[in-house]
Each structure stands twice: as C-alpha cells, then as structure tokens.
DRENTORKOL-3810 file (N, C-alpha, C; in nm, 4 decimals):
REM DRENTORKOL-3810
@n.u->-2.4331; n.v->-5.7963; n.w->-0.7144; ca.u->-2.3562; ca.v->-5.6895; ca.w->-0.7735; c.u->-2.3036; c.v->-5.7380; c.w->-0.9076
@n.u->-2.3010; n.v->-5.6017; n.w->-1.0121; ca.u->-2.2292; ca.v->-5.7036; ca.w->-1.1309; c.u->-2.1451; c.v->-5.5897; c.w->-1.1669
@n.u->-2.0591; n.v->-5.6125; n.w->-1.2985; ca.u->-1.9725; ca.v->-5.5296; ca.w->-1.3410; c.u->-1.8834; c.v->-5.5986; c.w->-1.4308
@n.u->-1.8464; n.v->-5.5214; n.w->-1.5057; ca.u->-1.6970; ca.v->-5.5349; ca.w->-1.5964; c.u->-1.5821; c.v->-5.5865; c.w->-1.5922
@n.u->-1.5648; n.v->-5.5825; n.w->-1.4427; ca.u->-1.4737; ca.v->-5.6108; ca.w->-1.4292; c.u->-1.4099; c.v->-5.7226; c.w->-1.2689
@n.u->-1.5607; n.v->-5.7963; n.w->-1.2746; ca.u->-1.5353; ca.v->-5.9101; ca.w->-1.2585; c.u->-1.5446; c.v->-6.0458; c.w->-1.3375
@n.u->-1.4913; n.v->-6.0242; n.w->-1.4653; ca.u->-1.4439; ca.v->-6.1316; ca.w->-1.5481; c.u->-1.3097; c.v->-6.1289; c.w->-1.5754
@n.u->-1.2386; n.v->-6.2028; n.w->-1.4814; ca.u->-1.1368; ca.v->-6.2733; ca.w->-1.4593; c.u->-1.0326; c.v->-6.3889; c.w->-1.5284
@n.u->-0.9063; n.v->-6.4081; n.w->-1.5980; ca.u->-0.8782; ca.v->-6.5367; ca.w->-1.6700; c.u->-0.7590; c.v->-6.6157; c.w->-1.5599
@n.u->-0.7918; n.v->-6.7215; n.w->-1.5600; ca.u->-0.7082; ca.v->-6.7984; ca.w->-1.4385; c.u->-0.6507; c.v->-6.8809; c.w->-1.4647
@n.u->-0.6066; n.v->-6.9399; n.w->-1.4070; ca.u->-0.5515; ca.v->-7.0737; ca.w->-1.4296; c.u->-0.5450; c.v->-7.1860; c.w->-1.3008
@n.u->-0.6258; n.v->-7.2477; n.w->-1.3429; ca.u->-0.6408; ca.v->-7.3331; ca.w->-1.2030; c.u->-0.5823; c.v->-7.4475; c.w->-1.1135
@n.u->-0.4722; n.v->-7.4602; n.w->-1.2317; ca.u->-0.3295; ca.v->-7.4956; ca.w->-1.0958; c.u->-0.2086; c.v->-7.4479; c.w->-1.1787
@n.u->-0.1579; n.v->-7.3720; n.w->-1.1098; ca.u->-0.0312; ca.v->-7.3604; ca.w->-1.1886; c.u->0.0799; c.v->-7.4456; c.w->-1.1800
@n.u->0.0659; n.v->-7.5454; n.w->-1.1048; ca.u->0.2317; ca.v->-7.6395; ca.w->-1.1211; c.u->0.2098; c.v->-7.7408; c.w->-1.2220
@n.u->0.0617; n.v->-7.7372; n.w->-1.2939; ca.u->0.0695; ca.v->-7.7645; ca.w->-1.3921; c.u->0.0812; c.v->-7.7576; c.w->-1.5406
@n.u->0.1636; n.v->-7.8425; n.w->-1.6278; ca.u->0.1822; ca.v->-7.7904; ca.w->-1.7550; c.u->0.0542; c.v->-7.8226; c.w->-1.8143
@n.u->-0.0141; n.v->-7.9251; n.w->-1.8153; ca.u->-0.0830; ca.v->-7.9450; ca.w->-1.9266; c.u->-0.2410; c.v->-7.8917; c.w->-1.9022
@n.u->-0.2358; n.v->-7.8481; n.w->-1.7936; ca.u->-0.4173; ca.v->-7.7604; ca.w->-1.8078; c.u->-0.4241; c.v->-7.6713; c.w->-1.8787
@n.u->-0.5509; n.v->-7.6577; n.w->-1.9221; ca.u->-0.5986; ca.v->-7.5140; ca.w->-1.9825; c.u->-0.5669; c.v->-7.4044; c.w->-1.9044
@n.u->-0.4647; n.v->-7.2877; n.w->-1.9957; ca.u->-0.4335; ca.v->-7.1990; ca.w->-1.9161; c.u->-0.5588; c.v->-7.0310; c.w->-1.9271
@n.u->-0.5153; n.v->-6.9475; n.w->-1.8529; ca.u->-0.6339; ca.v->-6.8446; ca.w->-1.9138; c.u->-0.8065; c.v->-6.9144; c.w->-1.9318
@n.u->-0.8140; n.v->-6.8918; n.w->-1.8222; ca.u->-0.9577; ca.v->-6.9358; ca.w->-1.8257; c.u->-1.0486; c.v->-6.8541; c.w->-1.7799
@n.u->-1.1533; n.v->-6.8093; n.w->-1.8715; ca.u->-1.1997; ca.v->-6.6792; ca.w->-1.8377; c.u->-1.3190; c.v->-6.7477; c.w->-1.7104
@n.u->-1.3165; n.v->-6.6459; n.w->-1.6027; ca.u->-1.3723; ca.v->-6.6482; ca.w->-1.4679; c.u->-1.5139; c.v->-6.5575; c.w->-1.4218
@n.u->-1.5899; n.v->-6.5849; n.w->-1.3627; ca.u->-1.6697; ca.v->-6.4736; ca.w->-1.3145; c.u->-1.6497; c.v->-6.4634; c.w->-1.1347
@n.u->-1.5877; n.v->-6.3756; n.w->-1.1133; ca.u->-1.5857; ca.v->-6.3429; ca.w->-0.9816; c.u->-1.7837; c.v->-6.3459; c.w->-0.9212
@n.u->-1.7274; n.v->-6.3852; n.w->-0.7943; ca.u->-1.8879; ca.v->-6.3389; ca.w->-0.7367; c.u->-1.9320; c.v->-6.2721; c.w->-0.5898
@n.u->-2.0026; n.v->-6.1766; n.w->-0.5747; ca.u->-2.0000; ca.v->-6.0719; ca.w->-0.5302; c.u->-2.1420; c.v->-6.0942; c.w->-0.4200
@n.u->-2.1315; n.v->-6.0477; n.w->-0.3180; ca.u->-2.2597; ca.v->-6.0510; ca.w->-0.2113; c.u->-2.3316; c.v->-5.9228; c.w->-0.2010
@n.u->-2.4155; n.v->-5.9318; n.w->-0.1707; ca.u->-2.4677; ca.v->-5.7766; ca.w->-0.2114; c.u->-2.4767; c.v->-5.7127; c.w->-0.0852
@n.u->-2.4834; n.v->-5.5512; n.w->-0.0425; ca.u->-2.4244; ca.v->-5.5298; ca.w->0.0974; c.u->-2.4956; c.v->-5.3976; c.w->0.0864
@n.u->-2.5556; n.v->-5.2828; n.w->0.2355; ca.u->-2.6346; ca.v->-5.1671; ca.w->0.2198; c.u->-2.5389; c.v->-5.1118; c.w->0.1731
@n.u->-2.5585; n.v->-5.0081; n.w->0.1026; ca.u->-2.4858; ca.v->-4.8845; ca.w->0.0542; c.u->-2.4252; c.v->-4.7855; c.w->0.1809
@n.u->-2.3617; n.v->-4.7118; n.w->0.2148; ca.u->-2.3448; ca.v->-4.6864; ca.w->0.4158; c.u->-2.4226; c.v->-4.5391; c.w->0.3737
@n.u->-2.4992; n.v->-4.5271; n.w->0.4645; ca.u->-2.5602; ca.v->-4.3741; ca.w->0.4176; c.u->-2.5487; c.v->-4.3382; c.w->0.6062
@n.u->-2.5290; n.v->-4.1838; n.w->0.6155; ca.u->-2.5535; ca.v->-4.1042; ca.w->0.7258; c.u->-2.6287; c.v->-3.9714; c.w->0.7168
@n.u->-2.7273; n.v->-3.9530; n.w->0.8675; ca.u->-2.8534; ca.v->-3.9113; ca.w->0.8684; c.u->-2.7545; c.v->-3.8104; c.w->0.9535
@n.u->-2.7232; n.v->-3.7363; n.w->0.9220; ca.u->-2.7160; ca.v->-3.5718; ca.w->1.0169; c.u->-2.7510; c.v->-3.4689; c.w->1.0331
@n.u->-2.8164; n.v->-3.4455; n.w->1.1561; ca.u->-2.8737; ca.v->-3.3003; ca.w->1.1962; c.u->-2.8242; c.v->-3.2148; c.w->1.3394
@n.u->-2.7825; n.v->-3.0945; n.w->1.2572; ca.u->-2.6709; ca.v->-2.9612; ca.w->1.3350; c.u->-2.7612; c.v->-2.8486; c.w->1.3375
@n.u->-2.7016; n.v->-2.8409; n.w->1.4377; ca.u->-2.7605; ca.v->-2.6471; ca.w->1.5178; c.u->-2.6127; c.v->-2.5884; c.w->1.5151
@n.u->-2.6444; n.v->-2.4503; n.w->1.5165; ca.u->-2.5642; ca.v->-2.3441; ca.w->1.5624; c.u->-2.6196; c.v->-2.2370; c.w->1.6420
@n.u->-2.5177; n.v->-2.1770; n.w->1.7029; ca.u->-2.6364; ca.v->-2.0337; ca.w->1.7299; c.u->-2.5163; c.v->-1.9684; c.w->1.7546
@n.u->-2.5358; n.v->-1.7978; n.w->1.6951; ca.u->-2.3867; ca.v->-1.7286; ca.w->1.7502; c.u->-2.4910; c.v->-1.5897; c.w->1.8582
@n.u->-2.3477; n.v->-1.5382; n.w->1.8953; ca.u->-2.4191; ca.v->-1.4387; ca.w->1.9719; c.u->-2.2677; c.v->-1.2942; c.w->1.9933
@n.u->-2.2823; n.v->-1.1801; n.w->1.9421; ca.u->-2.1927; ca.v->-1.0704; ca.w->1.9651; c.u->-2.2251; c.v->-1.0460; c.w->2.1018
@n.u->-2.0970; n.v->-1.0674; n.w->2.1809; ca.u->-2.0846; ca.v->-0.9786; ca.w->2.2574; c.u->-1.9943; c.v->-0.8676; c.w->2.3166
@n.u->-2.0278; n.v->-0.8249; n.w->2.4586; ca.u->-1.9389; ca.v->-0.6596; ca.w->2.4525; c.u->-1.8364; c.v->-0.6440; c.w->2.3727
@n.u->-1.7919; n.v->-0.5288; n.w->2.3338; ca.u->-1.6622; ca.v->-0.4693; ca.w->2.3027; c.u->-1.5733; c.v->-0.5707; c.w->2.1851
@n.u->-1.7083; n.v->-0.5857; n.w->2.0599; ca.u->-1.6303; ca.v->-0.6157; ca.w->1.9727; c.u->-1.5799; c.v->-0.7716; c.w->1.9803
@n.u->-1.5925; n.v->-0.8711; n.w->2.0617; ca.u->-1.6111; ca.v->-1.0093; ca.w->2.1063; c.u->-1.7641; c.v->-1.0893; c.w->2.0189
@n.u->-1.7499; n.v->-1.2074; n.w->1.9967; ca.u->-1.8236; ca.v->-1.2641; ca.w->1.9859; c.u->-1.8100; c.v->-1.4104; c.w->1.9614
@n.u->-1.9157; n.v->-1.4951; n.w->2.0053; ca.u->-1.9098; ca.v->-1.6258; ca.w->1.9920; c.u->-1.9970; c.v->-1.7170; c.w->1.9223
@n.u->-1.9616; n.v->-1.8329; n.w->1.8763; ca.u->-2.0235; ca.v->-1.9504; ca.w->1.7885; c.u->-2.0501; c.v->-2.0895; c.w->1.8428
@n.u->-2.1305; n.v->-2.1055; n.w->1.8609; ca.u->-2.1507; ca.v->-2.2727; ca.w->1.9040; c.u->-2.2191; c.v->-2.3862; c.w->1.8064
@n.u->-2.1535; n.v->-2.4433; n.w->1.7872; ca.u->-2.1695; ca.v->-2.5709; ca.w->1.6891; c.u->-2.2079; c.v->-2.6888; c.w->1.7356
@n.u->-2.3679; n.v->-2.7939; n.w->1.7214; ca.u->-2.3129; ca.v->-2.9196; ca.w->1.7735; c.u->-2.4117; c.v->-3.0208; c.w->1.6345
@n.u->-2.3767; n.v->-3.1392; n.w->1.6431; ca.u->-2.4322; ca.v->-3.1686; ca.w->1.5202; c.u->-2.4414; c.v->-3.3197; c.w->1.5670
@n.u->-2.5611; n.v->-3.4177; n.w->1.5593; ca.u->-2.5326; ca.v->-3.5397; ca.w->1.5998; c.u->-2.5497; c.v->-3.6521; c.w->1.4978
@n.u->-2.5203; n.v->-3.7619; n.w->1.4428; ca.u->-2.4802; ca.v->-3.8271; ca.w->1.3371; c.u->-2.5251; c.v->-3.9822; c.w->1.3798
@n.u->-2.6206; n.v->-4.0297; n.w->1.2763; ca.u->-2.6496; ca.v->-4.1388; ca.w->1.2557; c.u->-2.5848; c.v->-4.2375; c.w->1.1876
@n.u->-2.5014; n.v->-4.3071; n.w->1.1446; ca.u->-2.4719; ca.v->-4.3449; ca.w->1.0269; c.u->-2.4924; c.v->-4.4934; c.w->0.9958
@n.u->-2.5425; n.v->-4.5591; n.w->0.8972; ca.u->-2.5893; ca.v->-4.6906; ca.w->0.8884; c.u->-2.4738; c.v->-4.7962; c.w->0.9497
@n.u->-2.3500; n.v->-4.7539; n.w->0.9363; ca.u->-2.2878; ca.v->-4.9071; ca.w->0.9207; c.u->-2.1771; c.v->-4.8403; c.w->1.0390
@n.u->-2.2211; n.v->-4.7736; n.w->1.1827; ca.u->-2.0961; ca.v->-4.7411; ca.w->1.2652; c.u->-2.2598; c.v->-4.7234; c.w->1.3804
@n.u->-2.1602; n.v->-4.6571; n.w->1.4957; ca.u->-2.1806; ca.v->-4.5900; ca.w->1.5832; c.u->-2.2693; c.v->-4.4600; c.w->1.6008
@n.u->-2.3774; n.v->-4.4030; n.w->1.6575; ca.u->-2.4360; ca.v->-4.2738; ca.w->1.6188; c.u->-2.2941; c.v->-4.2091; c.w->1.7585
@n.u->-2.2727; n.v->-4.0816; n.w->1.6996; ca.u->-2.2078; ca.v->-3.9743; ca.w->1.7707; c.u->-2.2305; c.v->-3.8601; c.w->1.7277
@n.u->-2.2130; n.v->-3.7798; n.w->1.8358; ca.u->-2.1945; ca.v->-3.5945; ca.w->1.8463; c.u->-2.0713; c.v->-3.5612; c.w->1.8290
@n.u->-2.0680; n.v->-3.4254; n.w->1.7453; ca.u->-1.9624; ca.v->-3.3228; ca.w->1.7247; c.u->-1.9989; c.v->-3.2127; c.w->1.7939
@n.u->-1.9262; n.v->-3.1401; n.w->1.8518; ca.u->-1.9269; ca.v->-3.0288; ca.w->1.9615; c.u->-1.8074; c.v->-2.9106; c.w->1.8744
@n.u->-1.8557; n.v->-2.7946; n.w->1.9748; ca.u->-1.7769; ca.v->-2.6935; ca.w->1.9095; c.u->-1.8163; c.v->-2.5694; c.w->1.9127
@n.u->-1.6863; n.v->-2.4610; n.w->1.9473; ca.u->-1.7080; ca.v->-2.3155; ca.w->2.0110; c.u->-1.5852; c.v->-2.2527; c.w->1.9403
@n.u->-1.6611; n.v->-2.1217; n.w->1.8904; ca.u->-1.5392; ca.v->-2.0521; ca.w->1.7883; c.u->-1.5687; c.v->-1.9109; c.w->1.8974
@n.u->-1.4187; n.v->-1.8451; n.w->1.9405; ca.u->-1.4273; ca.v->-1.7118; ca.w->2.0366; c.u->-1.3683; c.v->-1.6523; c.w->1.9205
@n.u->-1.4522; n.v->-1.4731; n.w->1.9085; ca.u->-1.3617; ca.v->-1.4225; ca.w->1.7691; c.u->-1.3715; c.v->-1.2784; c.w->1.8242
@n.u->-1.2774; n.v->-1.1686; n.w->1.8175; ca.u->-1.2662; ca.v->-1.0808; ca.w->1.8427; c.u->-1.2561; c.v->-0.9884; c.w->1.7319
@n.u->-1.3950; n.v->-0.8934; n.w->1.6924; ca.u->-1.3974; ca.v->-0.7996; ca.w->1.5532; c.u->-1.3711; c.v->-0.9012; c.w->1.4276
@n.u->-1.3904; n.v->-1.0075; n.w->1.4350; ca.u->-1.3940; ca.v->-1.1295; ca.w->1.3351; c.u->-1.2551; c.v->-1.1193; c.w->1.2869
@n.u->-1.1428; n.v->-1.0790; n.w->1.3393; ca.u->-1.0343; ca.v->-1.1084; ca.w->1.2844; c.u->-0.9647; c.v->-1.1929; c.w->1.3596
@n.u->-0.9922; n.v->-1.2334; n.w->1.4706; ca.u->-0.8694; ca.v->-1.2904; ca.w->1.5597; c.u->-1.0244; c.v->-1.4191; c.w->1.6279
@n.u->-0.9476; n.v->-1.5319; n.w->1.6104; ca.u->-1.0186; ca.v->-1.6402; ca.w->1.6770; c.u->-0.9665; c.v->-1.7834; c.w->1.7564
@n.u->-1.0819; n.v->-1.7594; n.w->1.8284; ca.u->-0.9817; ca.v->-1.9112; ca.w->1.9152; c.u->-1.0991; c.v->-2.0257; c.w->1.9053
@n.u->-1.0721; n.v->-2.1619; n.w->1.8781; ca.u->-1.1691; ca.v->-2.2584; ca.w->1.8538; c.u->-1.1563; c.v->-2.3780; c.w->1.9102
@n.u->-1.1944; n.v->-2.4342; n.w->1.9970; ca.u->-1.1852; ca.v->-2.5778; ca.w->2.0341; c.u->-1.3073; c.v->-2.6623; c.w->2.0082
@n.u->-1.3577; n.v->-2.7791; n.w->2.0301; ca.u->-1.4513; ca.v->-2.8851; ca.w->1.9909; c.u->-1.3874; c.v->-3.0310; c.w->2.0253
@n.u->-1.5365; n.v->-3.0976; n.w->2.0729; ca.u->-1.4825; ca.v->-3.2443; ca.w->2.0179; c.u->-1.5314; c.v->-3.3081; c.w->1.8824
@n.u->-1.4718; n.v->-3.4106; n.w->1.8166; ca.u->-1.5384; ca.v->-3.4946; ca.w->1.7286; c.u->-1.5820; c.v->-3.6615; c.w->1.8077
@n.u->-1.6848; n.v->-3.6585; n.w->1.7362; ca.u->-1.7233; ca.v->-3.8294; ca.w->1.7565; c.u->-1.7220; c.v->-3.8392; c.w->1.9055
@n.u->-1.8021; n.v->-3.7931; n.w->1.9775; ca.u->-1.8372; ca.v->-3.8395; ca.w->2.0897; c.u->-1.9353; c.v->-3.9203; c.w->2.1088
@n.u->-1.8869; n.v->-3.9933; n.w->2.1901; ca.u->-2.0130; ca.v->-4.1477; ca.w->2.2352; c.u->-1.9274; c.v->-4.2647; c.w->2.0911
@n.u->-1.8499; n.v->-4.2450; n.w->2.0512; ca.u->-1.8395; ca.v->-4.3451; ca.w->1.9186; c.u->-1.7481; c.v->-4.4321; c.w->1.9701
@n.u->-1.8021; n.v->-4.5201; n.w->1.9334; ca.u->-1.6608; ca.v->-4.6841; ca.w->1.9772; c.u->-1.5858; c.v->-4.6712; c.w->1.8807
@n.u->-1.4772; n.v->-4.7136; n.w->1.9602; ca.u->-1.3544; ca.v->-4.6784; ca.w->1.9185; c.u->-1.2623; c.v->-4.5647; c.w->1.8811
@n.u->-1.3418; n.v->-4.4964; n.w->1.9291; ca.u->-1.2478; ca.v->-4.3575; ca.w->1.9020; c.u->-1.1353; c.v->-4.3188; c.w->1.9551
@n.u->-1.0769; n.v->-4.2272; n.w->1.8317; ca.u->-0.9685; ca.v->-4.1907; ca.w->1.8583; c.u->-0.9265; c.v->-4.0767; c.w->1.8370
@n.u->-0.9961; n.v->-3.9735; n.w->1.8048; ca.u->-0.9890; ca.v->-3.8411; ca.w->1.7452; c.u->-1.0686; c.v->-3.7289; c.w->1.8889
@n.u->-0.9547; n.v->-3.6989; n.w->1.9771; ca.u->-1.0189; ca.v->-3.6237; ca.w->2.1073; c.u->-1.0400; c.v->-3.5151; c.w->2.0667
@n.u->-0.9838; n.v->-3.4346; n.w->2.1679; ca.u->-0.9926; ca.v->-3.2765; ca.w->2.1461; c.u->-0.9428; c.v->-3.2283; c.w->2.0650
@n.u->-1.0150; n.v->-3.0922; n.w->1.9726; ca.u->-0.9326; ca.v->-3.0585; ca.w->1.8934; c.u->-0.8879; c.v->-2.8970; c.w->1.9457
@n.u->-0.8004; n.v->-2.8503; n.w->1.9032; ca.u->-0.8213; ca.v->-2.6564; ca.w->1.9523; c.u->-0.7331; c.v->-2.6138; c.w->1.8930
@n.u->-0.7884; n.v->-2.4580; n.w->1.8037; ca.u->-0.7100; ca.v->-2.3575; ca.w->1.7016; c.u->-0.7123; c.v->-2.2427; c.w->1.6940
@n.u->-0.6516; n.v->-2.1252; n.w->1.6426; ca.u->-0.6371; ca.v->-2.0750; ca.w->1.6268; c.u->-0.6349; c.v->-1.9814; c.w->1.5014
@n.u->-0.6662; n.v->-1.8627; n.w->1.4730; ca.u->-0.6761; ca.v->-1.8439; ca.w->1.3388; c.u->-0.6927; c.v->-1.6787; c.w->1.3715
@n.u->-0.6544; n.v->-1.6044; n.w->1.2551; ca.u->-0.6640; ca.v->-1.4514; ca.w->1.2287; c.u->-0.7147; c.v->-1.4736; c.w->1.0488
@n.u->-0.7751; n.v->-1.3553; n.w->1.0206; ca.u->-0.8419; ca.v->-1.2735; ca.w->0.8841; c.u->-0.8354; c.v->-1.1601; c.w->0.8824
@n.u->-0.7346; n.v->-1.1416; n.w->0.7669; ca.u->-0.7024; ca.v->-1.0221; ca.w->0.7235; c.u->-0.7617; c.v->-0.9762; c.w->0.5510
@n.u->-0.7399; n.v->-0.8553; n.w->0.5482; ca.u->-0.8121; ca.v->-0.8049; ca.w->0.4223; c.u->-0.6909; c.v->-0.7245; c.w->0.3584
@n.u->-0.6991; n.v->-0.7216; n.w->0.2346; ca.u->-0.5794; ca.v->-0.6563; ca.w->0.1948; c.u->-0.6042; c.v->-0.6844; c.w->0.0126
@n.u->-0.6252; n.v->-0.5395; n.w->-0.0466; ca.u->-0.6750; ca.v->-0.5325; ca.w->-0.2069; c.u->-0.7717; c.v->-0.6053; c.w->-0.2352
@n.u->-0.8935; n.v->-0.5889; n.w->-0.1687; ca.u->-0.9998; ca.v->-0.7153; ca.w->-0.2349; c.u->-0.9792; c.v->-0.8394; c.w->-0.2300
@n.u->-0.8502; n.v->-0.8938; n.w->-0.1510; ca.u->-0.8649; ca.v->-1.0612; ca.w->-0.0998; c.u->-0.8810; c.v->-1.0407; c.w->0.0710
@n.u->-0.9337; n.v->-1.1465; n.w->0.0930; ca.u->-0.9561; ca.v->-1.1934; ca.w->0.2358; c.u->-0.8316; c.v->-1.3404; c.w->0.2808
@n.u->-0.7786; n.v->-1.2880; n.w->0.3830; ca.u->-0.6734; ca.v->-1.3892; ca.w->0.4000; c.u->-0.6643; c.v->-1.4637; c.w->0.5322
@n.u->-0.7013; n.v->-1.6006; n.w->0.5219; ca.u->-0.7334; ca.v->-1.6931; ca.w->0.6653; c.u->-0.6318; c.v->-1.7431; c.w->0.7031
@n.u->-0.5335; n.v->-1.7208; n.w->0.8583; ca.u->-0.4171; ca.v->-1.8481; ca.w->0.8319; c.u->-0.4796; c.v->-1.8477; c.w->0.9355
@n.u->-0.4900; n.v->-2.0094; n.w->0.9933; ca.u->-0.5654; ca.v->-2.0728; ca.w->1.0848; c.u->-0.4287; c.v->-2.2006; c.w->1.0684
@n.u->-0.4490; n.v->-2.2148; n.w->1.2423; ca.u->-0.3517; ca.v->-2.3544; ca.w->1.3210; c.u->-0.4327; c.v->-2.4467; c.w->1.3992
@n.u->-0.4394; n.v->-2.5927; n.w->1.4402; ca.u->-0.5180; ca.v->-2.6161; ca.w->1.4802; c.u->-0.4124; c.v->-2.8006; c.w->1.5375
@n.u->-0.4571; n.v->-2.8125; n.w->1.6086; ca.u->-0.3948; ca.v->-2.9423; ca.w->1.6965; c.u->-0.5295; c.v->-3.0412; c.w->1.7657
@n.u->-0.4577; n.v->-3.1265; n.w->1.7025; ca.u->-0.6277; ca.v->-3.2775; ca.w->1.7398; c.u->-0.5383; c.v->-3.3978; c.w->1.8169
@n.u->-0.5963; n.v->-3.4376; n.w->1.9162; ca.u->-0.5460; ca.v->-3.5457; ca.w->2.0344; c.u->-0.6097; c.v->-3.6407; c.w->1.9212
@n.u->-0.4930; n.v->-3.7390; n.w->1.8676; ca.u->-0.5252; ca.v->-3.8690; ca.w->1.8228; c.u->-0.4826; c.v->-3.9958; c.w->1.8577
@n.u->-0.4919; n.v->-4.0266; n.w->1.9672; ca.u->-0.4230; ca.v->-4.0950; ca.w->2.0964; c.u->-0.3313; c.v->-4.1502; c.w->2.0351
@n.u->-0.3648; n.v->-4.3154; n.w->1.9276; ca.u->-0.2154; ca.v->-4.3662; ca.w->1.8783; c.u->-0.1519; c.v->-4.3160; c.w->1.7651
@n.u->-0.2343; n.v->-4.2728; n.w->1.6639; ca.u->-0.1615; ca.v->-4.1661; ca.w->1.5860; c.u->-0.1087; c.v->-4.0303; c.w->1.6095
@n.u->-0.0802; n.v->-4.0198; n.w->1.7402; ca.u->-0.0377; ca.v->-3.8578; ca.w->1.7895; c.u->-0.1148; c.v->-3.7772; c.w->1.7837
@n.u->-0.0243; n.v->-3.6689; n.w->1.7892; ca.u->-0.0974; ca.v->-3.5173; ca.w->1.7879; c.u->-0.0621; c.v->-3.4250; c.w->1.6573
@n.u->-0.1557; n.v->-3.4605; n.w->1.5601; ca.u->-0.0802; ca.v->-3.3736; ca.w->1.4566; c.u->-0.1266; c.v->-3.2448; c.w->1.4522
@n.u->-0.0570; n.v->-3.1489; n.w->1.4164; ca.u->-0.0738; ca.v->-2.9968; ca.w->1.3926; c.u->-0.0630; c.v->-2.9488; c.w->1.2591
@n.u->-0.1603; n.v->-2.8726; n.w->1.2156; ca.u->-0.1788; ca.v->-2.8367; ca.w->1.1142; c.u->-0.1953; c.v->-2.6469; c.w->1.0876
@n.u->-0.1291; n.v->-2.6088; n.w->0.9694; ca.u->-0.1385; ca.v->-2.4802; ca.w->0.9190; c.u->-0.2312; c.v->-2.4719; c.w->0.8183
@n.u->-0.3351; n.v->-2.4090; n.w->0.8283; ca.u->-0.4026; ca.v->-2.3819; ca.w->0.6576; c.u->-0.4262; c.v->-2.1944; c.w->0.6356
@n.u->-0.3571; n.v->-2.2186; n.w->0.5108; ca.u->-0.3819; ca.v->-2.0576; ca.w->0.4578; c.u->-0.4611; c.v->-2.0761; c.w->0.3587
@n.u->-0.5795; n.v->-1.9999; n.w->0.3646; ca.u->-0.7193; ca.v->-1.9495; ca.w->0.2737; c.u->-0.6977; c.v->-1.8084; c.w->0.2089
@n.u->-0.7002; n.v->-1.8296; n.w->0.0763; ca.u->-0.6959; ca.v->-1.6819; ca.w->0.0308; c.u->-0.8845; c.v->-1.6959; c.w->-0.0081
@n.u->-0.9390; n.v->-1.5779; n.w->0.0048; ca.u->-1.0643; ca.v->-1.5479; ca.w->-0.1000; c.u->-1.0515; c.v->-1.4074; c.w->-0.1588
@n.u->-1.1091; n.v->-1.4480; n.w->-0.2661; ca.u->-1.1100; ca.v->-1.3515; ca.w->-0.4154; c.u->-1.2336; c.v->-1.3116; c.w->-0.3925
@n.u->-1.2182; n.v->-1.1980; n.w->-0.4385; ca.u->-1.3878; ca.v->-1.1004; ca.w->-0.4550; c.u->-1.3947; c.v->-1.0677; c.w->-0.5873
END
C-alpha cells in the first residue's frame, strides 16, 4: 500500500537532547483483500382479501472477510396505508447480536406529498433494545 501520508517525522528517543530531531519516516503497510459482499434477494408479494396484502423478503449474504448469513422479512399492509413488519437480520452469523426486529408504520397523502411515519424496535442483546421513529415526506 502507498500514500501521502505515510511519511512521517520522528524522533527516535526523546529523553534525548542531542539526536537528530524530526526525522522524516516512511511508515509501512501490509497489503490486505479489499472486503467485498456477494448478495442475492427474492421477494414476492401477494394482495389479499378485502384490501390486505403481504410482502416477503429474504436475501442471503456472502461476504469476504465475516460469516455468510440470511435476512428474513414480512411486511402485513392494509390498502397500503397501515403496516405491520417484523424480520430477522444476520441469521446463521457468529456473533450476533442484532435479533428480532418488528414495526410499524402508516402512509398518508395530503397536497401532492406522501407521508411515512414508521416505528420499529430491534433485540440487540448487549446494546438493548433501541426504538426508533422515522418520518418520510415524498414530493411529487
């Protein structure tokens, strides 16, 4: 690896006075894969009775420098305004820590914007359970 900004000025003992101080350095660097991940996802939705319909998500993940795991996932939506969503992330992955997730969300329309507020809560065993609000406006 090289770069700019591994030239370095040192000083190679400091409890001493009389060495050369500022001494320009070249750091040195090992060379290492770049981390790349190979992922391939399905979906499939399907309307059903009375204005109901559902989404299934699963997607499974290669990645060079970890664990391969699956993401899972089911969105329930009623007339596409009102939805309920749970999933896992990273299943099969060592060390995990990111369980279940499950949310909630409504879309509303109002003057040519579309408006998402969606809630959503993820089991993160030692980092807790955090809960989250996101509001989406879209512009037409």
């Amino acid at each position: 690896m090289d770069g700019r900004d591994l030239l370095v000025q040192t000083d190679l003992d400091p409890s001493l006075e009389s060495d050369p101080e500022n001494l320009n350095s070249n750091l040195m660097t090992d060379e290492f894969d770049l981390p790349m991940i190979f992922r391939f996802g399905m979906s499939y939705s399907k309307k059903l009775k009375n204005g109901f319909g559902t989404v299934l998500a699963i997607d499974a993940i290669h990645p060079s420098d970890n664990t391969e795991s699956i993401n899972i996932g089911t969105e329930f939506n009623y007339n596409n305004i009102g939805f309920i969503r749970f999933g896992y992330r990273n299943l099969f992955k060592r060390d995990l820590e990111q369980k279940l997730s499950i949310g909630c969300g409504i879309a509303l329309n109002y003057r040519n914007i579309k408006y998402h507020i969606d809630y959503s809560y993820t089991d993160f065993e030692i980092l807790g359970s955090p809960q989250k609000i996101t509001i989406t406006f879209v512009l037409r």
